[in-house]
N, C-alpha and C positions, 0 to 999 in steps of 0.2 A: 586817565589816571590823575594822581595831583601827589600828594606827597605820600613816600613810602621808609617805610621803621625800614632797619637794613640790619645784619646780625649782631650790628655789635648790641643791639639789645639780646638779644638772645641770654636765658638766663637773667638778667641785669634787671629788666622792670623795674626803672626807678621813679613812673607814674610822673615824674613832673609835665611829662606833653599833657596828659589827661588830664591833669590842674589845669591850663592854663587853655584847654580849646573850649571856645566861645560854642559850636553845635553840637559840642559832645559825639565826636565821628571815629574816636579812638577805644578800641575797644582788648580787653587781656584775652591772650589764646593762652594756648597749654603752655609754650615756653616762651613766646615774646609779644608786643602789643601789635593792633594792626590798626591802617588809618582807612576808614570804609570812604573810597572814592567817589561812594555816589553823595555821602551829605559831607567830605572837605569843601567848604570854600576860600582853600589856598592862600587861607592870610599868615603860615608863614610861625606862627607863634609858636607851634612845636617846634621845629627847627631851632630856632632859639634857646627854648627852653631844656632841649633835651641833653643831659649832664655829660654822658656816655658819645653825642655826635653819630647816632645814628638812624637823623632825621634827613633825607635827603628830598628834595624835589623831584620828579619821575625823571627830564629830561637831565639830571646832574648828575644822577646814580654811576658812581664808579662802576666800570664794566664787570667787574668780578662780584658786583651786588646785583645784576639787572635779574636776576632771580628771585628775588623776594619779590617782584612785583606780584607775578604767577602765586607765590605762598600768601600774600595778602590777599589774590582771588581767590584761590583755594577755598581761604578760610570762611570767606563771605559768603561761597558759594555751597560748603558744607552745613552752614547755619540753618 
């Protein structure tokens, strides 16, 4: 994995991560954005950038968010 949107996007989509990633790996679903793990290469700039703080690293993820990872496979894996 590499970094994962967590709920507080949910609803929220405030695109600044998608501004600022350099491979374009961030993509909008139905209700919140998702970071496609195979083209992040983990430098970090979402995180930053994201207004709302719901850009985490896979291994940082608050326990009560380790679920989204599964919903950002999901969503890759429905495309």
């Amino acid at each position: 994995m590499s970094y994962v949107i967590t709920s507080a996007c949910i609803d929220e989509k405030a695109a600044d991560c998608v501004d600022v990633c350099p491979v374009d790996c961030i993509e909008e679903g139905p209700d919140q954005y998702f970071i496609d793990s195979d083209i992040c290469i983990e430098c970090g700039a979402c995180e930053v950038a994201c207004p709302v703080g719901a850009v985490y690293y896979d291994t940082d993820l608050p326990e009560e968010e380790k679920h989204m990872i599964q919903k950002a496979e999901n969503f890759y894996k429905s495309k």
